[in-house]
C-alpha positions in Angstrom: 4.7 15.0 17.1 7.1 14.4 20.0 8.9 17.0 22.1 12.4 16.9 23.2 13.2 17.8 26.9 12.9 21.6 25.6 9.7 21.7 24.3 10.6 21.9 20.8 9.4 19.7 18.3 11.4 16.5 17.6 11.4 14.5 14.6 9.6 10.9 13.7 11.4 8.2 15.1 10.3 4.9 13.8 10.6 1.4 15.8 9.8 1.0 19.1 11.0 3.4 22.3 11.5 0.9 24.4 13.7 -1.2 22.1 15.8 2.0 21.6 16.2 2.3 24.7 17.3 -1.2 25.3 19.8 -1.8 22.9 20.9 2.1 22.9 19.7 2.9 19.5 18.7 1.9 16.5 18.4 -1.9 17.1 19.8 -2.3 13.4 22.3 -0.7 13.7 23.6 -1.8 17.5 23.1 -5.5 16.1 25.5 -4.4 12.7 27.8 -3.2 15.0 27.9 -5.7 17.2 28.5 -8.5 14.4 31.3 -6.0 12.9 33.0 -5.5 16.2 32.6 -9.8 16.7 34.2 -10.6 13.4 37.0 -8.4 14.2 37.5 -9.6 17.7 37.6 -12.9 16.5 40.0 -12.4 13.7 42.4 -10.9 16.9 41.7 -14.1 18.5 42.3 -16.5 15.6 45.6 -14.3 15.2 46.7 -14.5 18.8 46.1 -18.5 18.7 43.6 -18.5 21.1 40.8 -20.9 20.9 37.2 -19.4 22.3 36.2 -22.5 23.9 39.6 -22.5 26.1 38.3 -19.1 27.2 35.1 -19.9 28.2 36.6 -23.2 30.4 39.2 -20.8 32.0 36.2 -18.4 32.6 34.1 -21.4 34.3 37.5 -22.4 36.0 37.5 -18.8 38.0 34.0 -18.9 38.5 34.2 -22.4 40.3 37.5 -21.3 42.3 36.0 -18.1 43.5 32.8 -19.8 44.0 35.3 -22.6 46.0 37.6 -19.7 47.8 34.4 -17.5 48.6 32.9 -20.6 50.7 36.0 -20.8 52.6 36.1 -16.7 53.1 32.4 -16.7 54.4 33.3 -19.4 57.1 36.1 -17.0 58.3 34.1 -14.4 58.5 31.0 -16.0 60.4 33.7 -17.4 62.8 34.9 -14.1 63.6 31.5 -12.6 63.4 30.2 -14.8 66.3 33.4 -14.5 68.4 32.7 -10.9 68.3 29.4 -11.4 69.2 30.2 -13.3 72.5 31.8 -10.1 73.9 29.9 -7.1 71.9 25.8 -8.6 72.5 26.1 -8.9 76.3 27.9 -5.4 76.6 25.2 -3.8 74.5 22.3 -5.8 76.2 24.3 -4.0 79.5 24.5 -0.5 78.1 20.9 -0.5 77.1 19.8 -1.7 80.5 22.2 0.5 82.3 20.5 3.6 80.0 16.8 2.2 81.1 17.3 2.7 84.8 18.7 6.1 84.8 15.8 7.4 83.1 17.2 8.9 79.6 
């Protein structure tokens, strides 16, 4: 028998928990919904002219350019990053020894 959170009885679910709990429910039925919702996203697709393979280059496209762009971002940011560091790491290192000799 198996208890909901209240402590009442449930009833018999069949299958596996841990698939439930993977695909969200009933495996069957998330995979028949799954194909229903594809054939009709496709049938949109086919309507609107658009072909899936052009999607998935313009999908690798932005992945490559942010990929690219991100590079170029992260250089930037280490440049300023150890600019700041030149003025900020021998202040702190000054601070902390001036906090050492007057005994806090």
């Amino acid at each position: 028998m198996i208890f909901r959170r209240d402590g009442e009885p449930g009833r018999m679910r069949y299958g596996s928990a841990g698939l439930t709990r993977v695909f969200g429910g009933s495996p069957i039925g998330v995979l028949a919904r799954l194909a229903l919702l594809c054939v009709i996203v496709g049938l949109v697709l086919d309507q609107l002219d658009l072909d899936a393979f052009e999607i998935f280059r313009w999908a690798s496209h932005l992945v490559r350019d942010a990929i690219a762009n991100s590079a170029d971002l992260l250089r930037l940011i280490g440049r300023y990053f150890l600019i700041g560091a030149v003025v900020v790491v021998p202040i702190w290192i000054l601070l902390r020894v001036f906090r050492i000799g007057s005994g806090r």
